[in-house]
N, C-alpha and C positions, 0 to 999 in steps of 0.2 A: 504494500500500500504506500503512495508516493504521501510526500509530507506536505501541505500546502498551508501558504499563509494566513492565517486567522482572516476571513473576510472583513468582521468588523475595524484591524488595522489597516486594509487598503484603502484608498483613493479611488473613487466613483473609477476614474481612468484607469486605475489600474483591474479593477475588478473588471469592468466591460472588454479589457486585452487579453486578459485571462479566460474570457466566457468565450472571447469569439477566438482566440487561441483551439481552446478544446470541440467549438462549433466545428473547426475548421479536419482536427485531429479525426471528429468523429464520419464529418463528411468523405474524408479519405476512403475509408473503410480497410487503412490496413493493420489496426490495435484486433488483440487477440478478447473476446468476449470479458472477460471479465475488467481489462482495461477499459476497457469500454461502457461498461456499468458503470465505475469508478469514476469516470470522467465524466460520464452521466450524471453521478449525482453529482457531484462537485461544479456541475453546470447548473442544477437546477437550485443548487444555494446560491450561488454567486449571483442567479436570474431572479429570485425571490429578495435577494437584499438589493440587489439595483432596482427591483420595483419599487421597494418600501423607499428606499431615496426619491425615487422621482416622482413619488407623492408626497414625502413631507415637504417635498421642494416646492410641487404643486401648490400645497398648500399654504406656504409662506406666500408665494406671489397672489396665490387668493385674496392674502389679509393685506398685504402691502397695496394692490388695486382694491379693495372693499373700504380701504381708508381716502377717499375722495380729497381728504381736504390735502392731502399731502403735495399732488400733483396740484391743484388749483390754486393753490397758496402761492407758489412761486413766482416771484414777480418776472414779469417777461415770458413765461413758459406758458404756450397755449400747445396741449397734447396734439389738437386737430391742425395744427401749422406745424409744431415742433418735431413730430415722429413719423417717419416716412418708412414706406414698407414696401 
């Protein structure tokens, strides 16, 4: 069984290198079955903690945009002139 870094010490980037690392290991199809379970699960932790991130993230910009006065307060900053997309 290989030894892998504690998910909760990597960096969102590093964890997503490592998910499509092993995405990429499993797509080959040249690991022998049980490697391949191994890498399996160690992908579906690493895909379950990059979700819980990109929803508490979600939810940060939720509260940061549900606070109106933040953007509208700033002198000179009009959102619908100022942010281009």
């Amino acid at each position: 069984m290989a030894e892998y870094k504690n998910v909760k010490d990597m960096s969102f980037k590093e964890a997503s290198l490592e998910l499509n690392s092993i995405v990429h290991s499993l797509e080959n199809g040249d690991l022998e079955l049980e490697e391949s379970l191994e890498m399996y699960g160690r992908g579906v932790e690493l895909l379950k903690d990059l979700h819980n991130r990109l929803d508490k993230a979600e939810q940060q910009v939720a509260v940061i945009l549900a606070d109106e006065n933040t953007m509208l307060d700033v002198p000179g900053f009009n959102p619908s002139e100022d942010i281009q997309f």
